[in-house]
N, C-alpha and C positions, 0 to 999 in steps of 0.2 A: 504494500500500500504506500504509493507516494506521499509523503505529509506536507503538509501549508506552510509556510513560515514566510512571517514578517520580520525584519530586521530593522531598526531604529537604530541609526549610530552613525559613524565617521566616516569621511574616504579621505583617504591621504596620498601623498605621491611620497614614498621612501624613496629617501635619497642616502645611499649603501657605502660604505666604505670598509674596504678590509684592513685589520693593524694585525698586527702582531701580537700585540696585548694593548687593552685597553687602557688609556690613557690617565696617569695622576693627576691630583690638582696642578694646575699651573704648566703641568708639560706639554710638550709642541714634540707631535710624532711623524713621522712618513709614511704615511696608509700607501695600501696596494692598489687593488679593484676598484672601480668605483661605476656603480648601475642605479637607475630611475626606475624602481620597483613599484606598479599598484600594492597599495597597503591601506593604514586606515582598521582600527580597531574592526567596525561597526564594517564596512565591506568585506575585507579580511575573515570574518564569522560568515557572511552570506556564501561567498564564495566558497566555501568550506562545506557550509550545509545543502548548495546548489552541487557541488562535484561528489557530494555522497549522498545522493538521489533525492532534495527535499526540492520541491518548487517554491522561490524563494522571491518575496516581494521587497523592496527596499526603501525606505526615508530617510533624502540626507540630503546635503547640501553642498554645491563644488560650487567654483568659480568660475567664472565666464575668460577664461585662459586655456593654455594649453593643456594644461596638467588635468586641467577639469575633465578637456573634451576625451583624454587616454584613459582616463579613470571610469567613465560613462561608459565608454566603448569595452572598454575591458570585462566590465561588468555585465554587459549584452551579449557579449560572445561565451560567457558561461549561463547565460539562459535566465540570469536575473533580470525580471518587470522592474527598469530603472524610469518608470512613470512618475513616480513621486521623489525622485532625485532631482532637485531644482539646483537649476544654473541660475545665483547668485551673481546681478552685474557690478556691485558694488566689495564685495567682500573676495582674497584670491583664494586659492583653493589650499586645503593644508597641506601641511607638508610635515613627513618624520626624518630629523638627523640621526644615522644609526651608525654606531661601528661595531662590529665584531670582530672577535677577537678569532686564534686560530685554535681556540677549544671550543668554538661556535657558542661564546656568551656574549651579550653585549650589551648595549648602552641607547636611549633613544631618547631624544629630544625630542615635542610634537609643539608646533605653532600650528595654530587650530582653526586658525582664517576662518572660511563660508560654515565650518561645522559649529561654531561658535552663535551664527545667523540663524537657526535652523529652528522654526516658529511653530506658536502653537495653532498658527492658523497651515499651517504645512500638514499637520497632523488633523484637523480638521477636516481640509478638502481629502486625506487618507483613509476617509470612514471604509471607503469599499473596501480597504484591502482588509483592516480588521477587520470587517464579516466575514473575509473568507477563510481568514488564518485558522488555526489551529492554537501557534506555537508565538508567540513574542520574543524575542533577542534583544537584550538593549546594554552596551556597555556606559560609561562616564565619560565619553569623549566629545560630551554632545551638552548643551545646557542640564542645571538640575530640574529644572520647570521642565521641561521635554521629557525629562524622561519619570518624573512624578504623571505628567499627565497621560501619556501613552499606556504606563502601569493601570491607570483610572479607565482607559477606556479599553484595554483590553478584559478588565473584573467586565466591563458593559455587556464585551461582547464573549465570555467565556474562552479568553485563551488564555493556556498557562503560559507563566511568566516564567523565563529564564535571562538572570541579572548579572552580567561579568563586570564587578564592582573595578573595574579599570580605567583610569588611574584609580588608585584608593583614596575613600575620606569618609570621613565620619558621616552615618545616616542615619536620619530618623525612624524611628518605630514605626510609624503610620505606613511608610513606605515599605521598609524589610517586609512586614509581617502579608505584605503584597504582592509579596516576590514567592511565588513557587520554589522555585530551586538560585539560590547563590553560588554562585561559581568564583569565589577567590584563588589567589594562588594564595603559600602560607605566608608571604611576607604582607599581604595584602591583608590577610583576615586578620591578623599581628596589627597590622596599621590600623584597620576599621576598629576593634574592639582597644584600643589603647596598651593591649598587651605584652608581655613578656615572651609565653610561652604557650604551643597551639593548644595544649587543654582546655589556658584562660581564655584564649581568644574564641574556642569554641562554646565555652559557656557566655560568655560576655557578647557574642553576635547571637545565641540565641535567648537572652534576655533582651535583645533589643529588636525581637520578633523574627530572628529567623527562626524559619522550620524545617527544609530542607537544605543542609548545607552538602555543597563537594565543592573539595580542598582539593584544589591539585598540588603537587608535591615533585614535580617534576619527573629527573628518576627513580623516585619512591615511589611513583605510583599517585592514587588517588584513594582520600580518606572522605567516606560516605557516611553522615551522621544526620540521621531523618527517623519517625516514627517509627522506624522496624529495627532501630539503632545503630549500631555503630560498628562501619567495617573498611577493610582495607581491601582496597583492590588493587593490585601489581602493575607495575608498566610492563611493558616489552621492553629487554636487550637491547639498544642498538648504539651502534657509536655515532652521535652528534657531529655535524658539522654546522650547523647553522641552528640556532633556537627561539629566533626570533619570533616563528608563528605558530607554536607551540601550543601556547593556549589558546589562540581563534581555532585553531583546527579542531582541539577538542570541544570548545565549545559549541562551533558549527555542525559536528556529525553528532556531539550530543544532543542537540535541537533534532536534528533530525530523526536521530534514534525515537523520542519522545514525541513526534509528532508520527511517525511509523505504529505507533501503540506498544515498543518496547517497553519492559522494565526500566525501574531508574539503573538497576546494576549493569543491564545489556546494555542499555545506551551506554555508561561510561567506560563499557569494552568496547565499543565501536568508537567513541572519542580517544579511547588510550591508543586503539589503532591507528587511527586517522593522526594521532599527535609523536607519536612514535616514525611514521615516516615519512614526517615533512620534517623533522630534526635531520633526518641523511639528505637532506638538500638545502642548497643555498635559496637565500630571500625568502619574503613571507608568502605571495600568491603564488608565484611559482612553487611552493613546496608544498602547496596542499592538495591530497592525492584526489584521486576519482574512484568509487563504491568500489571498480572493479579489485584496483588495486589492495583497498584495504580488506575488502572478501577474502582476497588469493593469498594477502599475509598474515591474516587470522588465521586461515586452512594451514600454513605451513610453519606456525610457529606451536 
């Protein structure tokens, strides 16, 4: 069964550079490679959830530039309805500064241009698409009024919410407790909850109304603490080279897994797939695989 999903969030144009090791305060390095990658939290997730079988609708905002028109296009050739992606004439289109290092970790700076524009009257003329969803996606790269009110009208129209709290900051009760499933990584849920250590940070995001959390953990795996309690599910093996789009990829095929009518546990075996082998490739959309792929590496691992 093909599932629905809406996405609410960023498009960015990553701008790549490769170092050697990533850079101190104050130091000035000689990077290698340097590529104009589509990226963008809130895109980055679509395309993810569009290359492992979900039909994916999008809201977001580019600029009336070039990086806009590659980002649009990009996003149509993987089969994303970029109807409700507005060309912004006043605001330019974002952009992420990334380096990565040669143990594929890195660093990313985001100027947030036209995603920063991205209205509540944008989501308004979007009524159609939440009728038709299923599934909501929404990360923090996007105003907070955008993404409180999306949450508001997907309860309207009965989609479950899936929230990749990225960047992190502290959020309201009224909002969490709106959120279906939370998807931090652990530095993140750390950040949200004020905490030290992920016990506290797991109690402390759900006193402040979370109910279903998954923690990704990167190589460790993903730790699932929801109403049937509290478990750990394993990565795949692989050797990293690139980690940038790590957690859109899981988040993406997780959505989709959930909008499929998987378990919460199967979806996050298909996101640990899906996140597992876009780590053995360089950049972030380039690295996020297609169903077929992560079928055939589930089958053989």
């Amino acid at each position: 069964m093909q599932g629905k999903l809406l996405v609410v969030g960023s498009l960015n144009m990553d701008l790549v550079v490769g170092v050697a090791h990533l850079p101190h305060m104050g130091e000035t390095i000689l990077g290698g490679k340097f590529d104009t990658i589509p990226g963008g939290k809130g895109a980055n997730q679509a395309v993810a959830a569009a290359r492992t079988g979900a039909a994916v609708t999008m809201i977001g905002r580019v600029g009336r530039d070039g990086f806009g028109d590659v980002l649009r296009d990009s996003a149509a050739k993987d089969g994303i309805d970029i109807r409700c992606v507005t060309v912004d004439p006043q605001q330019a289109t974002g952009v992420a500064l990334i380096t990565v290092d040669a143990n594929g970790q890195n660093t990313i700076v985001v100027a947030s241009g036209a995603n920063l524009a991205l209205s509540l009257a944008d989501l308004e003329s979007a009524r159609e698409a939440f009728a038709q969803a299923s599934v909501l996606v929404l990360q923090l790269e996007i105003p907070l009024e955008i993404v409180r009110q999306a949450v508001r009208m997907a309860r309207e129209y009965g989609l479950k919410v899936v929230l990749n709290p990225a960047p992190a900051q502290v959020l309201e009760t009224e909002l969490l407790s709106a959120v279906d499933y939370l998807i931090p990584n652990e530095g993140e849920a750390l950040q949200m909850a004020g905490a030290q250590t992920l016990d506290a940070a797991i109690a402390g995001l759900q006193k402040l109304g979370a109910r279903s959390l998954i923690i990704t953990l990167g190589e460790n795996g993903v730790l699932v603490v929801d109403a049937d309690g509290r478990r750990h599910i394993p990565a795949y093996a692989v050797k990293p080279v690139d980690t940038v789009a790590a957690g859109d990829a899981f988040v993406g095929a997780f959505a989709t897994g959930l909008a499929e009518g998987l378990s919460v546990d199967q979806a996050v075996g298909l996101g640990n797939a899906a996140a597992a082998i876009s780590v053995t490739r360089h950049g972030a959309q380039p690295s996020l695989p297609v169903r077929a792929e992560v079928d055939q590496f589930r089958g053989t691992k």
